[in-house]
MARMAR-32230 format. One line per field, with one value per residue (C-alpha): residue in three letters; x, y, z. Coordinates in steps of 0.02 Angstrom, whole numbers. Example, Ala and Ser with C-alpha at 12.3 -4.5 7.8 and 13.67 -1.06 7.14 Angstrom:
<rs>
res <- [Ala Ser]
x <- [615 684]
y <- [-225 -53]
z <- [390 357]
</rs>
This chain:
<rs>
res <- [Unk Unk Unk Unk Unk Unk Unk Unk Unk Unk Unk Unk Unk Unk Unk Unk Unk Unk Unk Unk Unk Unk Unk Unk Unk Unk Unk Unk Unk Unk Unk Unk Unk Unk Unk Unk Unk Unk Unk Unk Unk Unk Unk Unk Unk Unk Unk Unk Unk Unk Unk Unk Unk Unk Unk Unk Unk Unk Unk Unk Unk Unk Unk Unk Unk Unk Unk Unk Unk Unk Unk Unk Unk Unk Unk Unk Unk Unk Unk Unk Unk Unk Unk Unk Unk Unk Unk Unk Unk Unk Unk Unk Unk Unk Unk Unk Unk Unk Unk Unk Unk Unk Unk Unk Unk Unk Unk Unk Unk Unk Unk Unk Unk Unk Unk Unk Unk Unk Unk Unk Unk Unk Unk Unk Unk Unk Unk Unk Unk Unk Unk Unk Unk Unk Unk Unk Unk Unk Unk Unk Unk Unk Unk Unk Unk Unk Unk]
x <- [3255 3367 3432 3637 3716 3919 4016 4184 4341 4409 4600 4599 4718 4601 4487 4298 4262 4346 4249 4103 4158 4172 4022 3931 4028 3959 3773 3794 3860 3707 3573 3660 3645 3426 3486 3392 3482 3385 3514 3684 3777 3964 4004 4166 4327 4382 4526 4529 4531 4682 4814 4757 4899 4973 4833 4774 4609 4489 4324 4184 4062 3887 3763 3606 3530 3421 3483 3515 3683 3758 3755 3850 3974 4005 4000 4126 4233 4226 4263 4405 4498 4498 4658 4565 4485 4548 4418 4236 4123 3940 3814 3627 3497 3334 3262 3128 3131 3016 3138 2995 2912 3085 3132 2969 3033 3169 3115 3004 3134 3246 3117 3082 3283 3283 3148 3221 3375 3283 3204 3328 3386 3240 3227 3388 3311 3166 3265 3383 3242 3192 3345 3362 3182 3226 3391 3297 3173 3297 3378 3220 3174 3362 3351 3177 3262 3410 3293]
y <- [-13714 -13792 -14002 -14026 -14190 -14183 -14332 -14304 -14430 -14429 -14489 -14688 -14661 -14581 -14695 -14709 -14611 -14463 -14494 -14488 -14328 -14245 -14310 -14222 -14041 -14038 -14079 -13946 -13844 -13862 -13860 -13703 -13616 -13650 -13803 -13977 -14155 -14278 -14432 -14464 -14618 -14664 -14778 -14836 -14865 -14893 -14895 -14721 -14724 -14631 -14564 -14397 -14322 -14510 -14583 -14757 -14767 -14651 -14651 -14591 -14504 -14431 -14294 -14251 -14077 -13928 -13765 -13609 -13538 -13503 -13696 -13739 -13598 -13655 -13817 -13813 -13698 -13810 -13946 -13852 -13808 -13983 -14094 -14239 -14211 -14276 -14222 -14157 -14116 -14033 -14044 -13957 -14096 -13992 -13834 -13792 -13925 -13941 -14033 -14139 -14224 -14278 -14333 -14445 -14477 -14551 -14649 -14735 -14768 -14845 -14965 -15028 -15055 -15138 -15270 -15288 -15326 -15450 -15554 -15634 -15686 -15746 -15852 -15927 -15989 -16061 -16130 -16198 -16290 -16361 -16422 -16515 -16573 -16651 -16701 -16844 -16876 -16937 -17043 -17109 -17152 -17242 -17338 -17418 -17460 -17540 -17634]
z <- [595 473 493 512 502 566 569 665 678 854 857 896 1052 1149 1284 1258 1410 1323 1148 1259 1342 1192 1122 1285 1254 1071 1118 1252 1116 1017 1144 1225 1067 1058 944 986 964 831 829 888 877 912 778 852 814 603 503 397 206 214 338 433 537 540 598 521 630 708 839 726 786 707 765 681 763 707 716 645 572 733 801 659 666 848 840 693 810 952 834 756 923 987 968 1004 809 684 543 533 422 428 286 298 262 285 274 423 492 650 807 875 708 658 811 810 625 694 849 714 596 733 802 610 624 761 709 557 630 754 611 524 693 735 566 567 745 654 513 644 722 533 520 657 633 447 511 649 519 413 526 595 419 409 562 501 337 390 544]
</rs>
């Protein structure tokens, strides 16, 4: 099976619940068609680099999936037919491609993110705690000098 990535704009006007709505029909989509669902992620609300259909801002939305031809062809129709879309695009990022390494591939990847993205937090707690630590050194050290 090959790897698709589409990214779709959803207009801004529409309610979460509906984004997520959609969302759900497109998955279906591609697991109705023997397709399988690596990542998805709504990436929320942005301001567009340019006006589409008078929009200035859009609910993006990405799906990664494997499939064959005939995913994409239908997702792309589903896509095409909606009002609700504003803009989509699909690109083919592998070639046989087998659905549960890469979704493994992935779960990795995302708990590497997510301690990454738990460190610095975690060391701005530490120097926070430094500073503080310096900060009544110092004044102990001042209040012995002036005493």
């Amino acid at each position: 099976m090959r790897e698709y990535e589409t990214t779709f704009i959803v207009r801004a006007e529409l309610s979460d619940d509906a984004v997520r709505q959609l969302s759900d029909r497109i998955k279906s989509v591609i697991e109705r068609h023997n397709g399988a669902v690596l990542d998805f992620q709504i990436m929320g609300r942005q301001n567009l680099a340019y006006r589409i259909e008078k929009q200035a801002k859009g609910n993006y939305v990405f799906i990664d999936y494997t499939g064959d031809t005939a995913v994409v062809a239908e997702v792309e129709r589903t896509l095409r037919l909606d009002e609700g879309i504003l803009k989509f695009l699909t690109v083919k990022t592998g070639e046989n491609v087998d659905a549960k390494v890469r979704l493994e591939e992935i779960r990795v990847r995302k708990e590497k993110l997510a301690e990454a993205m738990a460190a610095p937090a975690v060391a701005a707690e530490a120097a926070s705690k430094s500073e503080e630590a310096t900060e009544e050194v110092t004044e102990a050290i001042e209040e012995n000098a002036n005493a």
